[in-house]
C-alpha positions in Angstrom: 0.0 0.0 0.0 1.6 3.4 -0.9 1.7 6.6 2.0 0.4 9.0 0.7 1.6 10.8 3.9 3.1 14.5 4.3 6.3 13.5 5.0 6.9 14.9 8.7 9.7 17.6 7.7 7.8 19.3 5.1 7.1 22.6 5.4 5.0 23.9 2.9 1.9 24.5 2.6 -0.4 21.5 1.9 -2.5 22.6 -0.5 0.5 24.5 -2.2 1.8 21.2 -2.2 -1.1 19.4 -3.8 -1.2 21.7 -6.5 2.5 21.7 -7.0 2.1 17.8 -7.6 -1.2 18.2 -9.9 1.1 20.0 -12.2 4.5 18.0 -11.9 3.3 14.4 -11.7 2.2 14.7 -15.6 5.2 16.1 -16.3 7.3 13.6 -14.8 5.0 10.5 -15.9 5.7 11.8 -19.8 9.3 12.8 -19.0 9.8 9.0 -17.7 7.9 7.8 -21.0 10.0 10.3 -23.1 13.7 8.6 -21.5 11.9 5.4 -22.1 10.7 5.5 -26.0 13.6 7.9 -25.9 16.1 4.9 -25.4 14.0 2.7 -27.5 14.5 4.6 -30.5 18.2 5.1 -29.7 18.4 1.4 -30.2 16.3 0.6 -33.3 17.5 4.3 -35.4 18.9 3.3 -39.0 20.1 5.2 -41.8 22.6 7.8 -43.2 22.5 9.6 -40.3 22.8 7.0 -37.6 25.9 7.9 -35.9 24.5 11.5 -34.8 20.8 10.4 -34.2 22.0 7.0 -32.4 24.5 9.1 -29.9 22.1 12.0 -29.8 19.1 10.3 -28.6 21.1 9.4 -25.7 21.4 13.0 -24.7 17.7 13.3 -25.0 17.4 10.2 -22.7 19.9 11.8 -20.1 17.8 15.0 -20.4 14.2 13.8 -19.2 16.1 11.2 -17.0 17.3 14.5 -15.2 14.1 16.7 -15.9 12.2 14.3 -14.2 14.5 13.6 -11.6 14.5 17.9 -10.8 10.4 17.4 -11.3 9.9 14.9 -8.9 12.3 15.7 -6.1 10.8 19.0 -6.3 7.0 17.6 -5.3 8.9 15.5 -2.9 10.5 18.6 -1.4 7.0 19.6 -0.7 6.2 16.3 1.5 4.0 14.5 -1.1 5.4 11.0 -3.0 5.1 10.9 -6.3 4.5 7.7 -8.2 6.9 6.9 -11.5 7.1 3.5 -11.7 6.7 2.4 -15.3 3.2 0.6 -14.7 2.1 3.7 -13.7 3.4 6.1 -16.3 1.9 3.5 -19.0 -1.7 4.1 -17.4 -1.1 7.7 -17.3 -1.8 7.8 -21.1 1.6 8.3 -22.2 1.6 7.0 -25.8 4.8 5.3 -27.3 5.7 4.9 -30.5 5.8 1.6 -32.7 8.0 -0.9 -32.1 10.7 -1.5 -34.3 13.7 -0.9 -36.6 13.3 2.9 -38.5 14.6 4.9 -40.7 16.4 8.1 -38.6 13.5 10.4 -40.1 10.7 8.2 -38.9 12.9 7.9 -35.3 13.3 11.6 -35.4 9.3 12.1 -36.1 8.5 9.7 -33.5 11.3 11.5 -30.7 9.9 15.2 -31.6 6.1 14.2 -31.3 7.2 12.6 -28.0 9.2 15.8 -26.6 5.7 17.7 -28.0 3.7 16.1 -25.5 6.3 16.8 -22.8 5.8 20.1 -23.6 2.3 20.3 -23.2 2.6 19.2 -19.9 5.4 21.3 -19.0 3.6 24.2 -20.4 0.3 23.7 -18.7 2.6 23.2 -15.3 4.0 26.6 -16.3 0.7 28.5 -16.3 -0.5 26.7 -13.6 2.2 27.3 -11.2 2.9 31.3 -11.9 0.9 32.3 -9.1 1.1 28.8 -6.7 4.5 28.6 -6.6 6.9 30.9 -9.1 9.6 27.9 -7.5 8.0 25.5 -8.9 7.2 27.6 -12.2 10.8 27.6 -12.4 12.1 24.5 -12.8 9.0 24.2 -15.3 10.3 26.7 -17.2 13.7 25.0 -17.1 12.6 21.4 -18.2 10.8 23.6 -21.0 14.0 25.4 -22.2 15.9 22.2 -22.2 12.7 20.3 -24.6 13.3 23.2 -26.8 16.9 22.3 -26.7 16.3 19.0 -27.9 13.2 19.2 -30.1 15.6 21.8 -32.5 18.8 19.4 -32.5 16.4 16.7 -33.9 14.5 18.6 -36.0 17.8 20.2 -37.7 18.1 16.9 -38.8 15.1 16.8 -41.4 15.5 20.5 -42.5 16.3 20.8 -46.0 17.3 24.5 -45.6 
């Protein structure tokens, strides 16, 4: 059975605390899928371009690895648990992409609609933290810049300009 418990040295605010964690646990849950199908793709990428996609998709795994890390310890930091396990982020509606060998456009496609959903979720934490807890809005807006990061490194690879 999980505690869902205050832990006993939080100080915040409870219900600043229960909003903090209605806005991070999405984000966390797709960050976890994202490292996940992130890794996936990492292993199964083919084409002319495999060297850069293969190695860069593991920079995209590290990323949400440590976006959700930063996410989760900061609901945590507030007294509530947070709940990440993979059988949990698969209910949450996180969708992954198919199965398989691809070609590095199709891997890149799949990657940048995955980091697009992070987004969402990171962007409706942003708004919804701005006046609960501008902390919290802040490491939002950090995981956000970092998405950006990514999703434009992956998507310079199917420019043709």
């Amino acid at each position: 059975m999980t505690d869902t418990k205050t832990a006993p040295y939080a100080s915040a605010n409870p219900e600043v605390a229960s909003g903090v964690a209605q806005f991070l646990t999405p984000v966390v849950h797709q960050l976890v899928a994202l490292a996940v199908n992130g890794k996936q793709a990492h292993w199964h990428v083919r084409g002319h371009n495999f060297i850069e996609v293969h190695e860069y998709l593991d920079q995209v795994v590290e990323h949400a690895q440590d976006a959700a890390d930063l996410a989760a310890e900061r609901v945590i930091a507030l007294g509530l648990p947070i709940d990440a396990r993979l059988e949990t982020v698969a209910k949450s509606g996180a969708t992954a992409p198919k199965a398989g060998f691809k070609q590095a456009d199709e891997t890149i496609a799949d990657v940048v609609a995955q980091i697009d959903l992070a987004t969402e979720k990171v962007n409706a934490a942003i708004t919804g933290l701005a006046e609960l807890d501008p902390a919290s809005q802040d490491i939002a807006i950090s995981i956000r810049q970092t998405l950006d990061k990514d999703r434009w490194f992956l998507s310079a690879h199917l420019s043709v300009n």
